[in-house]
PASEBA-1860 file (N, C-alpha, C; in nm, 3 decimals):
! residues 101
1> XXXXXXXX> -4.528/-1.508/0.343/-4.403/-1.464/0.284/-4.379/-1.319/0.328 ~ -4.240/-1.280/0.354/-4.225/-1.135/0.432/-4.217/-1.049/0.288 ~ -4.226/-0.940/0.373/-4.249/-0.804/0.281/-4.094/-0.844/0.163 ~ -4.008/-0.887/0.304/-3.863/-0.838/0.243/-3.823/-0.933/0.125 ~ -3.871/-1.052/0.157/-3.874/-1.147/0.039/-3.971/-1.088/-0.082 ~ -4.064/-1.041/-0.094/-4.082/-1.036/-0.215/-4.040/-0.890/-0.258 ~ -4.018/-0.783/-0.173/-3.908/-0.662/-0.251/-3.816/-0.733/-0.264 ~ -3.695/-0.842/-0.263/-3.599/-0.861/-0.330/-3.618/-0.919/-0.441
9> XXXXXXXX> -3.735/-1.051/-0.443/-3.809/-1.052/-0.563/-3.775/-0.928/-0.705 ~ -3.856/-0.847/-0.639/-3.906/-0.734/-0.739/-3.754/-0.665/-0.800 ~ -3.699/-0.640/-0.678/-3.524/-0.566/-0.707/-3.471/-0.652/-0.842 ~ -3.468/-0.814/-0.852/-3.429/-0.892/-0.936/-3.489/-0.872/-1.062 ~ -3.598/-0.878/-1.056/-3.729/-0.871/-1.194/-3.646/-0.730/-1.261 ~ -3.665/-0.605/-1.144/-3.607/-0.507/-1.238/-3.502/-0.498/-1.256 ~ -3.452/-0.598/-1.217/-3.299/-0.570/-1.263/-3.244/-0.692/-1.391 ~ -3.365/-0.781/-1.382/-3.334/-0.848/-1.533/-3.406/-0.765/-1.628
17> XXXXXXXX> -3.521/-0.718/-1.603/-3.592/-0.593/-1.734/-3.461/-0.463/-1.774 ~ -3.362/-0.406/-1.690/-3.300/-0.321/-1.734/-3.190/-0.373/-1.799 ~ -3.161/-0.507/-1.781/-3.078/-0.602/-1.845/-3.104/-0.607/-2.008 ~ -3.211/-0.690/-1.977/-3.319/-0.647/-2.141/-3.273/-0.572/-2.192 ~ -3.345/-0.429/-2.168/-3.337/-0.297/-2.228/-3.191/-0.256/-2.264 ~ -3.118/-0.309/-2.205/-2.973/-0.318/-2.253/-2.887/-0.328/-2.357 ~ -3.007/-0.458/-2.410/-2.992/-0.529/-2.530/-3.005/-0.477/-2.633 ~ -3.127/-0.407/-2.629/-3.219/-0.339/-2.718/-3.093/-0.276/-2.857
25> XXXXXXXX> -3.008/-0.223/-2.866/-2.919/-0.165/-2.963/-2.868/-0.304/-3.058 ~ -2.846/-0.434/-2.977/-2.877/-0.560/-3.077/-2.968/-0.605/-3.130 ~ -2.982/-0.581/-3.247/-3.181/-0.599/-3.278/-3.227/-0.780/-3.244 ~ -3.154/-0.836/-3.319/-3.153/-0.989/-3.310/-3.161/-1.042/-3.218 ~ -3.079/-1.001/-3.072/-3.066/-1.050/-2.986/-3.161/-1.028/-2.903 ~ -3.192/-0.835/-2.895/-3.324/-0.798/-2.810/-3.502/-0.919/-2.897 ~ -3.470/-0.925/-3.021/-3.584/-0.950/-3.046/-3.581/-1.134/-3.033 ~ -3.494/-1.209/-2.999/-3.473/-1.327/-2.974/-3.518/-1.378/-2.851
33> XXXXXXXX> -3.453/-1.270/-2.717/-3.486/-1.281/-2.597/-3.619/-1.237/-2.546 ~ -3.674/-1.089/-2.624/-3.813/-1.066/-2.621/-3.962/-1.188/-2.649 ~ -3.908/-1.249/-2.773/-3.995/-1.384/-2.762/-3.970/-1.447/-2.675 ~ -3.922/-1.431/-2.619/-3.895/-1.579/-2.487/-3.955/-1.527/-2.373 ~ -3.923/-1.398/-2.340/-4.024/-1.298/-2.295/-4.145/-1.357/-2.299 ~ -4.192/-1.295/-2.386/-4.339/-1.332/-2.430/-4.394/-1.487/-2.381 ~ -4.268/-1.589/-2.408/-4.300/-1.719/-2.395/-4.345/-1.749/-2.240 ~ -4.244/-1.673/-2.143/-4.251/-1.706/-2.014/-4.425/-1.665/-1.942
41> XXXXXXXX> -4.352/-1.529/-1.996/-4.535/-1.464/-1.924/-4.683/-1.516/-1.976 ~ -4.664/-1.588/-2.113/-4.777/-1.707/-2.156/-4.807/-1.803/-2.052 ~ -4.674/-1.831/-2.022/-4.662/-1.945/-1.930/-4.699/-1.921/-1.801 ~ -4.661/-1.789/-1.727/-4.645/-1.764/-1.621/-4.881/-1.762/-1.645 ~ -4.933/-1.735/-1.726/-5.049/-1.688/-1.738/-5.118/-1.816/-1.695 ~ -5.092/-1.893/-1.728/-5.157/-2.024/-1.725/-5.138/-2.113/-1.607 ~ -4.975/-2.079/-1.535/-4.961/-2.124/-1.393/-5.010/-2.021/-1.239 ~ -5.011/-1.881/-1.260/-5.084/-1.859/-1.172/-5.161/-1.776/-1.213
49> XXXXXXXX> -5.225/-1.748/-1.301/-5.329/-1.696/-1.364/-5.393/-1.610/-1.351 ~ -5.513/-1.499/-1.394/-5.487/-1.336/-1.402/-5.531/-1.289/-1.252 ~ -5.542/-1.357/-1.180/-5.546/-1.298/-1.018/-5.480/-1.313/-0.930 ~ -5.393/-1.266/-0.876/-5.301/-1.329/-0.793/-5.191/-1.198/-0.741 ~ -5.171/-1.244/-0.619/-5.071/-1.139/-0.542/-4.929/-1.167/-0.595 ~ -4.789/-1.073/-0.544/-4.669/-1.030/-0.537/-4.637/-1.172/-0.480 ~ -4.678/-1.205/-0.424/-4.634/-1.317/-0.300/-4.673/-1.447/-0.383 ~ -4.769/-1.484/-0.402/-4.794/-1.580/-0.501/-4.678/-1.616/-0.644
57> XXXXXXXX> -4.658/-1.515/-0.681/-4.576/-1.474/-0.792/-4.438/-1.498/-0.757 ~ -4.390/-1.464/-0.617/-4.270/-1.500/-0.581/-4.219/-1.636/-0.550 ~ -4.327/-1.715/-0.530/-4.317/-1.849/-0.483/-4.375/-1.931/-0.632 ~ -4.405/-1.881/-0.754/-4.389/-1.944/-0.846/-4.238/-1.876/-0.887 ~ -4.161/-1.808/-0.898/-4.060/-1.753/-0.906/-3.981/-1.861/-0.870 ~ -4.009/-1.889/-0.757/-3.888/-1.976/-0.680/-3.911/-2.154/-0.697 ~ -4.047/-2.198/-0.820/-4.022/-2.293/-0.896/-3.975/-2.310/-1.011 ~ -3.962/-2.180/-1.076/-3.942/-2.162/-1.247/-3.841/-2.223/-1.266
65> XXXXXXXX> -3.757/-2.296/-1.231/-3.604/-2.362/-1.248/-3.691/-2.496/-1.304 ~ -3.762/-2.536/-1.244/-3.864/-2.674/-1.326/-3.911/-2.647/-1.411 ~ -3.955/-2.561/-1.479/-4.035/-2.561/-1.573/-3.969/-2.416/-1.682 ~ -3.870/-2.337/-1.656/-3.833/-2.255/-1.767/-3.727/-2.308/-1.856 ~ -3.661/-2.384/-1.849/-3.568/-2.450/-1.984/-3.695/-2.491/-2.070 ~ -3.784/-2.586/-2.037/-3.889/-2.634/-2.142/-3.975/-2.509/-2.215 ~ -3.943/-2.400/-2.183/-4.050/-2.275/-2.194/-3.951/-2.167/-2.289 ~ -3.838/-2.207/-2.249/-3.762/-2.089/-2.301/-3.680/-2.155/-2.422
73> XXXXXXXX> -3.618/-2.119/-2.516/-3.530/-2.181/-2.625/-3.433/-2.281/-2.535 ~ -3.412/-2.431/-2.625/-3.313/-2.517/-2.540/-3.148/-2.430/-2.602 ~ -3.154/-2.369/-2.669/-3.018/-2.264/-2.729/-2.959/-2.178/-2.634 ~ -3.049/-2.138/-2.570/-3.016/-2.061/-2.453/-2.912/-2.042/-2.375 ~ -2.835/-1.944/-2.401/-2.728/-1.971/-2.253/-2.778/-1.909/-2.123 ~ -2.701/-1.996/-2.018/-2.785/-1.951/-1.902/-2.798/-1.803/-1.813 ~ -2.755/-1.717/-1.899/-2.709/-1.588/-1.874/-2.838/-1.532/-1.920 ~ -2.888/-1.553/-2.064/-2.985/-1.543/-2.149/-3.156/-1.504/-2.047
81> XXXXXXXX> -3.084/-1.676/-2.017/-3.207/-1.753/-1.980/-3.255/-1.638/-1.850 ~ -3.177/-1.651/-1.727/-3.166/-1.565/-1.646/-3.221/-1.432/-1.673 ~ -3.178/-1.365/-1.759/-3.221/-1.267/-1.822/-3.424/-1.213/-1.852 ~ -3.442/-1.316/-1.906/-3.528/-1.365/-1.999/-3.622/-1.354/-1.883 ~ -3.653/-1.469/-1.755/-3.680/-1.518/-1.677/-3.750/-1.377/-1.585 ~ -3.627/-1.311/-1.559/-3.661/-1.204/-1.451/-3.723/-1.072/-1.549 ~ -3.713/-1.071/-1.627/-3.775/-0.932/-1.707/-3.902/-1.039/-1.761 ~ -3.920/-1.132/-1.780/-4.080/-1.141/-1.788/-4.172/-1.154/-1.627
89> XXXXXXXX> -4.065/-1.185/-1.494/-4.148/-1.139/-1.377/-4.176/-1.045/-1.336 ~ -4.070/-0.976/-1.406/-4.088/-0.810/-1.357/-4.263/-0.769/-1.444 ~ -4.250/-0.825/-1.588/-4.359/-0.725/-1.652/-4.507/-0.830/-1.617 ~ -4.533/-0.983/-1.595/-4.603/-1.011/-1.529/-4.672/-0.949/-1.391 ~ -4.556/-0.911/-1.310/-4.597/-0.845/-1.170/-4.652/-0.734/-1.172 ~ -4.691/-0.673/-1.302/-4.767/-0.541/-1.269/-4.914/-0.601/-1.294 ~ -4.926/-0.707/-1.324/-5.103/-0.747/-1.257/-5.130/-0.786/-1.150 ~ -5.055/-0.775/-1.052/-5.059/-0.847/-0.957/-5.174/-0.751/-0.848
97> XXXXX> -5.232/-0.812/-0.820/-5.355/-0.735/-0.749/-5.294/-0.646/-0.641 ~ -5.151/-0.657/-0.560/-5.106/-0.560/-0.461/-4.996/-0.458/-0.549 ~ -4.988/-0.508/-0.633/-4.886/-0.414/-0.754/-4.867/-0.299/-0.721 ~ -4.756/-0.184/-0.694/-4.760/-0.113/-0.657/-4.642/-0.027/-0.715 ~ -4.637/0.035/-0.821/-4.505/0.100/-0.849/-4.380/0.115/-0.795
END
């Protein structure tokens, strides 16, 4: 996988985490989407699990469409979801063994 594919990766992740943080002044909403948060990166823990590169991570990235409706609230709108999705890759990807600020 090229460099450039997984910096756009990463561009996305942080750009659904500042999405998030967005939220944050709605308490309900930040703390609705934050569990789901939580839900994904459970998930994400168990599919590629605590060792693993940027690149690895990007190519489970680019299956999560199979498996994040079942993971995330079925309430969800897909804006949400989207949301949800890329700010828990973003905060997953800082274990990533090439992780790099």
């Amino acid at each position: 996988m090229s460099a450039v594919v997984v910096e756009h990766a990463r561009q996305q992740w942080e750009e659904g985490h500042r999405r998030l943080q967005s939220y944050s002044s709605d308490q309900a909403l930040y703390h609705r989407l934050r569990t789901q948060v939580d839900a994904v990166v459970d998930e994400l823990n168990r599919r590629v699990g605590q060792t693993f590169t940027l690149a690895e991570l990007v190519a489970a990235y680019r299956d999560a469409d199979h498996w994040l409706v079942e993971v995330t609230s079925p309430a969800a709108r897909a804006g949400d979801r989207a949301v949800v999705e890329d700010a828990a890759f973003h905060q997953f990807a800082r274990g990533a063994v090439d992780y790099v600020p």
